[in-house]
N, C-alpha and C positions, 0 to 999 in steps of 0.2 A: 504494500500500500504506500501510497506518496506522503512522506514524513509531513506535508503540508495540509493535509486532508484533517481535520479531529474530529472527537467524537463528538455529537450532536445530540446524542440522546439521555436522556434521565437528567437533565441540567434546568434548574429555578434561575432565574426565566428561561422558558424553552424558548428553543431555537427557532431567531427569526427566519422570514421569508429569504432575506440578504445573505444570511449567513448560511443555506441551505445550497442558494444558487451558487454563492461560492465556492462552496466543497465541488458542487457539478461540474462548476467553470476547473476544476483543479484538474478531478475525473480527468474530464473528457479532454482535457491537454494530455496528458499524462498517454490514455491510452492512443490517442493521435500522432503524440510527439510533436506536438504544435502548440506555442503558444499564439501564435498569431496565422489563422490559418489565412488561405491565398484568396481572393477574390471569387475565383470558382468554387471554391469549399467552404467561404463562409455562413451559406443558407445550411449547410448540411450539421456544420459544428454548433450553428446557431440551435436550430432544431434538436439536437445532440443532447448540447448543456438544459434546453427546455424539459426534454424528456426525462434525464438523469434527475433534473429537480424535483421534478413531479414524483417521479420514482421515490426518490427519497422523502421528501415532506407524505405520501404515502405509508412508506414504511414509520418514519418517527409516531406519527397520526395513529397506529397501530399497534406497536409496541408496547409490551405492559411491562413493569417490574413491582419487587417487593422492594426493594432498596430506597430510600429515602434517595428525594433529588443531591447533585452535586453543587456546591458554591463554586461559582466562576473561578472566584479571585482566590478562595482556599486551592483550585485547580494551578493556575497559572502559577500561584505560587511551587506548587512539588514543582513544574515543569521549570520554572528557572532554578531552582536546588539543583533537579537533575542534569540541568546544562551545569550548572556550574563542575558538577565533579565533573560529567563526562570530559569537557574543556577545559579546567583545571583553571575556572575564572570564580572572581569576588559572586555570589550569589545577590 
């Protein structure tokens, strides 16, 4: 999976509209290998990242758990700890 991609689900506040098309817009780079695709392929990757959104906001829509939601900023926080070791940078 593309280390850019995060999870979107079980998070207070759930994940917006923006934040879903994002992950799509990552996707559907990712499996293209285009960040910017060519004028002939734009309808297609447009369509693409459309579909992938849907797909997802879909599934989040559906998804159940027992687990209490996650806190954003408790999240981001582990996520810079764990850059910090992996990078051997100030946290």
């Amino acid at each position: 999976m593309c280390r850019n991609i995060r999870q979107l689900h079980n998070f207070e506040p759930a994940a917006t509209s923006e934040e879903v098309r994002a992950a799509a817009l990552q996707y559907v780079r990712k499996v293209s290998g285009s960040t910017k695709p060519s004028l002939a392929n734009q309808h297609a990757f447009d369509e693409a990242v459309e579909a992938v959104a849907h797909a997802t906001q879909h599934l989040l829509d559906h998804l159940t758990t027992s687990a209490p939601p996650k806190d954003r900023d408790v999240e981001r926080q582990k996520a810079q700890a764990r850059n910090a070791v992996r990078f051997g940078t100030p946290a």
